[in-house]
C-alpha positions, -999 to 999 in steps of 0.1 A, spaced: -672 -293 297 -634 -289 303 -624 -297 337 -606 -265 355 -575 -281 379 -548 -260 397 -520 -273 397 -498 -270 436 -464 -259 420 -478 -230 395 -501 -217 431 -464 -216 445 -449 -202 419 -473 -175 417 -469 -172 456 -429 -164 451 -435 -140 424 -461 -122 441 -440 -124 477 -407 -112 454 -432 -81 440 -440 -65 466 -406 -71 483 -390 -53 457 -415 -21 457 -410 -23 493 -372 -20 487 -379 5 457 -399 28 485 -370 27 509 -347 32 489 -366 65 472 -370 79 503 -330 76 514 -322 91 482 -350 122 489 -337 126 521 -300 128 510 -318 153 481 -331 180 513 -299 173 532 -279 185 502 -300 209 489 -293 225 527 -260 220 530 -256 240 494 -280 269 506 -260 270 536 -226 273 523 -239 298 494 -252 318 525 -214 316 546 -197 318 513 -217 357 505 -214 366 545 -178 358 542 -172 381 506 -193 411 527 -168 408 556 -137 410 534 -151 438 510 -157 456 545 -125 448 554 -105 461 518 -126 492 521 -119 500 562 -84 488 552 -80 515 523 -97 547 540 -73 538 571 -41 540 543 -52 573 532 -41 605 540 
């Protein structure tokens, strides 16, 4: 019967690589939620300014047409 030895560096080795693992999907996680966060913050910011930037255009139509009647005779 073959005799089954571990050897101490491969047990470290697999140690580190396991250690470096889940470091990195720990990193990964963090990092994908920054990056969704920065998404939503965006995403706002856009819906925001599309909002001002249509508010804005009613104002100055409103203005053109009060602006023309008044010119009228």
């Amino acid at each position: 019967m073959k005799k089954f030895t571990i050897h101490l560096d491969a047990v470290l080795v697999l140690i580190l690589l396991a250690a470096g693992l889940v470091a990195f999907v720990i990193f990964q996680h963090r990092e994908q939620q920054r990056l969704f966060q920065q998404n939503l913050d965006l995403t706002w910011e856009l819906q925001n300014s599309q909002t001002r930037n249509t508010q804005l255009q009613r104002r100055l139509t409103a203005c053109r047409n009060d602006q023309a009647s008044a010119t009228r005779p």
